[in-house]
N, C-alpha and C positions, 0 to 999 in steps of 0.2 A: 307635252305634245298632244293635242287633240287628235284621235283619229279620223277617220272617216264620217261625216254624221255628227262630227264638233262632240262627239262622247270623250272623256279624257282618261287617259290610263289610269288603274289604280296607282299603280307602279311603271312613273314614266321612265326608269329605266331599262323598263321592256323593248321598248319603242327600235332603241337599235337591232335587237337580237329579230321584229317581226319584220323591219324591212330588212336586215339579212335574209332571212331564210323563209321569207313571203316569196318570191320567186324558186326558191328550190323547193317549194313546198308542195306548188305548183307542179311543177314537173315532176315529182313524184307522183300525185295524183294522175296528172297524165299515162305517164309508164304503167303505172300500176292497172288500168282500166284497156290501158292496149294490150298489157297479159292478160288479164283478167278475157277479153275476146279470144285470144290465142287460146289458153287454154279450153273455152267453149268450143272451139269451132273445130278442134282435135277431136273429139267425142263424133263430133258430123262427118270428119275424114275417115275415121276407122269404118262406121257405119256403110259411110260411100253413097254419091248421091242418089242413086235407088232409093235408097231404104229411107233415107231425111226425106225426101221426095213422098216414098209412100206413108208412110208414120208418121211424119213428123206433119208434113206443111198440106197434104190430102185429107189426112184427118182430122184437122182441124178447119178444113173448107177451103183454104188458101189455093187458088189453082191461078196458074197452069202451077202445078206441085213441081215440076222439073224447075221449072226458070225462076219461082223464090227458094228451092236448096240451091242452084247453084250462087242466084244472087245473095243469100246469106250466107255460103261458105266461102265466098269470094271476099263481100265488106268484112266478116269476122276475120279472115286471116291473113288481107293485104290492110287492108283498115287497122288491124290489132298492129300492125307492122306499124303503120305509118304514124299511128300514136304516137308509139314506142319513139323513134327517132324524129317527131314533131314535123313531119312531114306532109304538103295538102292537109293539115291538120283539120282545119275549119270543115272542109269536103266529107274529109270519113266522117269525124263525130258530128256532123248533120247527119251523115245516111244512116250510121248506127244508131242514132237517136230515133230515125224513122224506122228503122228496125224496132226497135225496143219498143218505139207504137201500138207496131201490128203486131209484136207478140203477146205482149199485153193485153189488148183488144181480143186477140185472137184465139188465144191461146189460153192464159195465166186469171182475166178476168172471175169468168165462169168459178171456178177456186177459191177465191175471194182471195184474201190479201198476201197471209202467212206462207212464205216461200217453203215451209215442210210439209202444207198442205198441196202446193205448185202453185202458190197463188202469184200475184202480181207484186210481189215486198219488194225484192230484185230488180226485175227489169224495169219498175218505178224508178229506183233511187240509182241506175245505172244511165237511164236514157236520159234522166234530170243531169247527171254531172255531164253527160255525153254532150249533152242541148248547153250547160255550160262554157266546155272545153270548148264546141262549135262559136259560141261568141266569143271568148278571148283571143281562142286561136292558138298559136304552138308555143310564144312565150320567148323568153328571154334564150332559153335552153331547146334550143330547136330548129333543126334541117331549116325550117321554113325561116326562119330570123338569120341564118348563116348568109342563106340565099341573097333576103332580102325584099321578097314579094312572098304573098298569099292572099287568101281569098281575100 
């Protein structure tokens, strides 16, 4: 069985096991990346939007500072949400991906790369699958496929 690209398995007995768990595979990716915001955007609720406000998105130039902490603690934790359960799926992981943009740009650049140094390693390879997830959509396993419409 030829894949994708007419490349042909070493081992075409694979072939069943990747279109099994090519769609569940997926959706792990998904879930995982809608936690993955949840647990971010928990560090910004404890803080409280004051403080992500002053420290976070003021300090780094982003103004009006109020209205990107709340629009970031809003997409991270209704967004992390909607991942999770593949819901408006295409919507969030477009806006978190433009998230990941401007903090990258904004923020993580300046740093250079190396996420220990705060650099931009992360919210690269976050916004990339995000900007993925935004083209596929919510998948086989997903509120949005239940329904039967999405973006």
């Amino acid at each position: 069985m030829a894949a994708k690209g007419g490349a042909k398995l070493l081992y075409p007995g694979l072939a069943n096991f990747y279109t099994t768990w090519g769609d569940i595979s997926y959706t792990l990716v998904r879930i995982v990346v809608g936690l993955i915001m949840i647990m971010h955007v928990l560090g910004k609720f404890k803080l409280g939007a004051g403080a992500v406000a002053a420290n976070v998105m003021a300090k780094n130039g982003l103004e009006p500072s109020m209205a990107f902490a709340y629009a970031a603690m809003f997409l991270e934790a209704v967004g992390g949400v909607c991942l999770i359960i593949g819901l408006f799926t295409r919507f969030f992981a477009a806006a978190l991906a433009i998230e990941m943009l401007i903090a990258l740009f904004a923020v993580h650049w300046a740093r250079g790369f190396s996420v220990s140094q705060g650099g931009y390693e992360f919210v690269l390879l976050l916004g990339v699958v995000l900007f993925a997830i935004a083209i596929r959509g919510g998948g086989p396993y997903s509120a949005d496929n239940a329904i039967g419409k999405e973006l």
